[in-house]
Structure formats: structure tokens, C-alpha cells
FILUMNU-239322 format. One line per 5 residues: their letters; for each residue x, y, z of C-alpha. Coordinates in Angstrom, 2 decimals, padded with zeros to 5 digits. Layout:
// residues N
A = X Y Z ~ ...
This chain:
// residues 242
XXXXX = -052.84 000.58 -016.57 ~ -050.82 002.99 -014.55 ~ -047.41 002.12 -012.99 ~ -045.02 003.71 -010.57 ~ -041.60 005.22 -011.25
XXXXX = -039.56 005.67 -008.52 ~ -036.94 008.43 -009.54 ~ -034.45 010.55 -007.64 ~ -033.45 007.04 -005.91 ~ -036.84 006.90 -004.66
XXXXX = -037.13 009.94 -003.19 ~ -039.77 011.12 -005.85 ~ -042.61 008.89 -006.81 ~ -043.70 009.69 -010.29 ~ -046.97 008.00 -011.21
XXXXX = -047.02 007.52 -015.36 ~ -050.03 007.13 -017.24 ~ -048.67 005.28 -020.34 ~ -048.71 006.36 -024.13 ~ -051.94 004.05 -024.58
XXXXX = -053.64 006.24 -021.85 ~ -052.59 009.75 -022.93 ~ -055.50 011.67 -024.20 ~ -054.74 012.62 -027.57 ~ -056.83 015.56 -028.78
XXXXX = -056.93 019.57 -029.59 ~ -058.82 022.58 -028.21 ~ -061.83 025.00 -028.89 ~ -063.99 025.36 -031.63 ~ -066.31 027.99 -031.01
XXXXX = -068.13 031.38 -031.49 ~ -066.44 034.93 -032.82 ~ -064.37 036.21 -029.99 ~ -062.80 039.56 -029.98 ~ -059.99 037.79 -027.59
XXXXX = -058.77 035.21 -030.20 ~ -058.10 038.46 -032.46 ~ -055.14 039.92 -029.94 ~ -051.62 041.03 -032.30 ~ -049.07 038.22 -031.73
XXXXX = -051.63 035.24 -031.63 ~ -050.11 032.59 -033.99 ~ -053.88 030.96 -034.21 ~ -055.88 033.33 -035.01 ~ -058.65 030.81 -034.59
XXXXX = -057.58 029.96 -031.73 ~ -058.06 031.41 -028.10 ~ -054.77 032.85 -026.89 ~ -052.79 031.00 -024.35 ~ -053.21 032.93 -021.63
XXXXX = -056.52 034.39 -021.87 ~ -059.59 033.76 -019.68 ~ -061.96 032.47 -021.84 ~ -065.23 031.99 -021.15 ~ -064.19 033.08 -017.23
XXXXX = -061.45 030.63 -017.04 ~ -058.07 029.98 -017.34 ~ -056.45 026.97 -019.98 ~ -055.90 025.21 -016.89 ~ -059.45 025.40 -014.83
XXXXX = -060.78 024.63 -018.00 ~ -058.46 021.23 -018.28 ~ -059.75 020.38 -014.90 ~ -063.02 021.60 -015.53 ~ -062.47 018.95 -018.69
XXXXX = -061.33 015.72 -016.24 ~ -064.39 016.16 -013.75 ~ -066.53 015.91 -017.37 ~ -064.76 012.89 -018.90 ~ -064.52 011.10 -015.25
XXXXX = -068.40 011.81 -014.98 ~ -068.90 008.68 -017.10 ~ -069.30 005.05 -016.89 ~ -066.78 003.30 -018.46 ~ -068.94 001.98 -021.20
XXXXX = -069.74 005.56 -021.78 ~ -066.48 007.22 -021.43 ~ -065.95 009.75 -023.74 ~ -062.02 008.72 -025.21 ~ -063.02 005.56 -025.74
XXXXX = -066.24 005.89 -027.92 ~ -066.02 006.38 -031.63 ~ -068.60 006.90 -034.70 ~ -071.84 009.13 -034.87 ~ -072.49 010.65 -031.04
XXXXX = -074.40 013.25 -029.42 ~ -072.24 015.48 -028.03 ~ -074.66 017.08 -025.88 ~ -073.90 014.09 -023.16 ~ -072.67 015.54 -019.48
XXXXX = -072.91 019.44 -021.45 ~ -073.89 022.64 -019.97 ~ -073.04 026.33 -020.90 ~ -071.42 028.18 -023.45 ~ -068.51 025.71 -023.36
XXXXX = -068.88 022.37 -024.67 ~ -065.86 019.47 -024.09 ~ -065.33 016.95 -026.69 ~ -062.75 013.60 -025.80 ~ -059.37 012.16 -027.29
XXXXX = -058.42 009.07 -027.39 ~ -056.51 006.68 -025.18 ~ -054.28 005.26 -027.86 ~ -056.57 003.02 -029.59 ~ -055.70 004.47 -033.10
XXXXX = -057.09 007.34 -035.27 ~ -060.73 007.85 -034.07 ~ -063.47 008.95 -036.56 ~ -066.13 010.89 -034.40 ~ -069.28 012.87 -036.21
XXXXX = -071.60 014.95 -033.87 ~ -073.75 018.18 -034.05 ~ -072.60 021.14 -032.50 ~ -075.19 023.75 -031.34 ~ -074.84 026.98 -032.94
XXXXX = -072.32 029.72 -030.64 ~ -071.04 027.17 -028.39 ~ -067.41 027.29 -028.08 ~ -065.73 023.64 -027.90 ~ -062.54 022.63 -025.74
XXXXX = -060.15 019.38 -025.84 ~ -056.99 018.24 -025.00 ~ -054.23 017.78 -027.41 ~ -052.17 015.65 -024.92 ~ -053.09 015.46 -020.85
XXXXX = -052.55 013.73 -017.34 ~ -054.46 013.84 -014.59 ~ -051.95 012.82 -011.70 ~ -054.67 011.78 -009.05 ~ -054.85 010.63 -005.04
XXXXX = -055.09 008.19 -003.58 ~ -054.07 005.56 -005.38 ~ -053.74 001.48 -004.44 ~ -049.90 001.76 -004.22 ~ -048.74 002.47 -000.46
XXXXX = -046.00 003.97 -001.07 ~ -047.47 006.93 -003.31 ~ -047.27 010.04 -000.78 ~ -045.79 013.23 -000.25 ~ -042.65 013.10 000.77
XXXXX = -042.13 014.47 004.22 ~ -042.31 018.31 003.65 ~ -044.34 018.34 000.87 ~ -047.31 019.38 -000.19 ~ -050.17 017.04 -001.82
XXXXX = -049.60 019.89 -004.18 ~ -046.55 020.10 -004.96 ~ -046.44 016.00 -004.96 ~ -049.02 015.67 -007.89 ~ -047.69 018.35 -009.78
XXXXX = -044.06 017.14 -010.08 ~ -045.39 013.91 -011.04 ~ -047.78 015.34 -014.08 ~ -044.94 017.71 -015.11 ~ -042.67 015.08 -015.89
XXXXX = -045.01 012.78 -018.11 ~ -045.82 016.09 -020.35 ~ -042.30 017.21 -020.30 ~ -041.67 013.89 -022.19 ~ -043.90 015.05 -025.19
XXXXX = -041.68 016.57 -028.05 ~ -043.90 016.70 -031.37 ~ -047.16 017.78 -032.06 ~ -049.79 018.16 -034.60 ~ -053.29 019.22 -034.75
XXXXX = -055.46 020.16 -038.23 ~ -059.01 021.66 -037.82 ~ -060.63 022.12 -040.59 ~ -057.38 021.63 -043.00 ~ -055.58 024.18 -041.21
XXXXX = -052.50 023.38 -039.04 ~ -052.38 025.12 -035.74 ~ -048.61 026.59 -034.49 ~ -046.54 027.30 -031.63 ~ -048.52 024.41 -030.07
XXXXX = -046.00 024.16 -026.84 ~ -047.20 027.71 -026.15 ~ -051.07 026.11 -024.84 ~ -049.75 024.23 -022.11 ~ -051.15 024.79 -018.81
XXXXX = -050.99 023.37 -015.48 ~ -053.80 023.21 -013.02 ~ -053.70 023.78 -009.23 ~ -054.78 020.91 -006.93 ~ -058.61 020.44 -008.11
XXXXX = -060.95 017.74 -006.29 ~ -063.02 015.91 -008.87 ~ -065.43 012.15 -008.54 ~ -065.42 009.58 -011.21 ~ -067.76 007.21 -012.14
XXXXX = -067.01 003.95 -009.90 ~ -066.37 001.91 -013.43 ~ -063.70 003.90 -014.63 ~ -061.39 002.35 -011.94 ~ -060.92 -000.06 -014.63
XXXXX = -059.11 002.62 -017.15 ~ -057.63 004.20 -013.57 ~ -056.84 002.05 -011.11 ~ -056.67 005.64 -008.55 ~ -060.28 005.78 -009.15
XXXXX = -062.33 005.73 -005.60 ~ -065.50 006.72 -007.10 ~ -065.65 009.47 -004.31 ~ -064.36 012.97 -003.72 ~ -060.34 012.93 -004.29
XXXXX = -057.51 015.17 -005.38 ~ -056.06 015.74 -008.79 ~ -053.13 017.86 -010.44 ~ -053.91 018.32 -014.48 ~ -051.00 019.66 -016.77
XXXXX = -051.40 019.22 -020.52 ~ -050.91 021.21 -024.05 ~ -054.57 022.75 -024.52 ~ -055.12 023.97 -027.78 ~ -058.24 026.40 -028.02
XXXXX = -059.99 027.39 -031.53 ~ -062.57 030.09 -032.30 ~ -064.86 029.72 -035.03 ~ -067.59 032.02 -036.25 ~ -070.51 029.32 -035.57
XXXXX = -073.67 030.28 -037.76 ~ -075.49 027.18 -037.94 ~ -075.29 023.92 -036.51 ~ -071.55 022.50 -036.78 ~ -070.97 018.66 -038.35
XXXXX = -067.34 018.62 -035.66 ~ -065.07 016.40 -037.69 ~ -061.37 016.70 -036.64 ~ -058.13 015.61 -037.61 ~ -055.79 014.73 -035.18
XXXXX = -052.51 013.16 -034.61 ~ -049.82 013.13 -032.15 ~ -046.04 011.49 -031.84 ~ -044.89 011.27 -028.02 ~ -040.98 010.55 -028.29
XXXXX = -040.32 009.65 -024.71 ~ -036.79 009.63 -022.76 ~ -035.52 005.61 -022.58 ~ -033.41 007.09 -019.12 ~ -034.52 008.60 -015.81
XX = -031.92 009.86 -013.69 ~ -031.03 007.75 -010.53
């Protein structure tokens, strides 16, 4: 469930998806790319932070990533499922999008990856949405819708302190360095998922994503069997100021 923080004696109204609703994940598995091979990149499996890949940015692929997962009924939503899938579900292009979790425990996933398709997924992410059931959740006067979401996904990821991700018995570093922040995006989720969101309208709304997005390159010559590692630790701040 999501819940309101007022902060700044009320003056800011941060909306908190909680640790059980963070999307734990990584980033991109995909084809050879002469980008992922610049000096300086501490991955060198992994797509540099601020490269376009693919045509877009870290962070118009993390919203590009939210209209995917949202595209799903509950019962099929992507975090949530766990065993043998087919990844090809809600897939197009040369990019493919694979899911975290939302806190339910280490996740064991299996699926086969098409050969040269490059994969992306979160290690951590929020998507601070509008409008939501709560009144009182609005711009203050002078800002912009903008502005409003952002400040309130900035300060759930700026609560995140350790990391880890292992593909394929490696440990990625420097994974602070993948964070990106989206501009205001409009996305539509599946009516159902108002149950894991209660902002959910199940129509055209607004959305701010920011998140640590962790992209991996890998020279894909057959047909991939995608099992990943993952864990994360979120050490959160007990204190807001008043």
C-alpha cells in the first residue's frame, strides 16, 4: 500500500511506496555494443550511464519500463510472478524489459531470451504517480506537477544506501553512478493493478520515475537461459525533518 508523508510541516507531500513495493532488480543484458566499451566504464558489460542506448536515455528507458510493467493485469504483473515464463509477454524491439520484485523474497525466474536482444531492469525504482485518492496530494501553489512528483520520487531513492547486483557471477560497481530520473511521462495501467497502487485510474495519468538502472551488454549468440542473481539492502532514515 502507499501512504502519505507530510514533510517540511506539510508544506511538501511526499508520497512513499514502501520497502515491500520497491522494485528490486538490475539492468541490460544484451548484444555487443561498441558504447559499453568507452575508457572509464567500471562495467564493461554494462551500458554506460549516460549513454543513449538503443535511442534512449537511462531515464526514458525507466519510464519506457513502468508503461510495460503497468500494461498488465494484476494476476499477470510482471514483479510479482516467479518460476519458468515467457518473457516475450508485452515485448517489442531490440529492447526487451524483464521485472523485480516487490519484496516478496528472492525470486527464481527462468525464461528464453531471443538471440541480440538487449535486456533492461531496475535495480531499485518509484514511480511517483497522479492523481491519487488522497485530496490533499497537489502541487503546492507555484509548483509544477513536475517539479511536485519529482521531489517526492527523489526522496524515496535518496533513502537507498547499499546495493548489489551479480549477473552471471560477476558483481557490477559504482552502482550509484546508473541512477536516472525521468521527466514527467504519461503512462495507463491495467485497471487491476489499483490493487498494488492505489493511484491507479486505469486511464491516461502523469508519472515522475527516478531509480538506480543498471544496464549490461552481453555478446548474445544463441538463445539466452536469463537467470539472475539479485539482492538489495534499503537502510532507510527513522527521521524526516519537521
Amino acid at each position: 500500500m502507499k501512504q502519505l508523508i507530510h514533510v517540511k510541516s506539510g508544506v511538501t507531500h511526499l508520497k512513499w511506496i514502501l520497502c515491500s513495493m520497491l522494485l528490486a532488480g538490475g539492468l541490460v543484458i544484451g548484444p555487443t555494443s561498441q558504447v559499453a566499451k568507452g575508457s572509464g566504464n567500471p562495467n564493461p558489460a554494462v551500458i554506460p550511464p549516460h549513454a543513449r542506448a538503443y535511442g534512449l536515455s537511462y531515464a526514458e528507458w525507466g519510464a519506457q519500463w513502468w508503461r510495460w510493467a503497468y500494461s498488465f493485469p494484476l494476476d499477470q504483473f510482471p514483479p510479482l510472478q516467479s518460476g519458468e515464463l515467457d518473457c516475450g509477454l508485452g515485448q517489442s524491439g531490440s529492447v526487451w524489459f524483464l521485472a523485480g520484485t516487490v519484496g516478496q523474497g528472492p525470486v527464481m525466474r527462468s525464461c528464453t531470451i531471443p538471440t541480440g536482444k538487449a535486456l533492461f531492469f531496475p535495480i531499485i525504482t518509484i514511480n511517483n504517480d497522479y492523481p491519487c485518492p488522497d485530496p490533499n496530494f497537489q502541487p503546492p501553489p507555484g509548483e509544477t506537477m513536475e517539479q511536485f512528483l519529482t521531489e517526492g520520487a527523489e526522496a524515496v531513492i535518496n533513502l537507498v544506501t547499499e546495493l548489489e547486483v551479480v549477473v552471471d557471477g560477476q558483481s557490477l560497481n559504482d552502482l550509484f553512478t546508473y541512477r536516472a530520473m525521468s521527466k514527467l511521462f504519461t503512462f495507463t495501467a491495467d485497471p487491476s493493478l489499483v490493487a498494488f497502487d492505489p493511484c491507479v485510474t486505469g486511464t491516461s495519468q502523469y508519472g515522475v520515475t527516478d531509480g538506480l538502472l543498471d544496464p549490461a551488454k552481453a555478446a548474445a549468440t544463441r538463445p539466452a537461459h536469463d537467470l539472475l542473481q539479485r539482492r538489495d539492502r534499503l537502510r532507510r532514515r527513522e527521521h524526516f525533518r519537521g
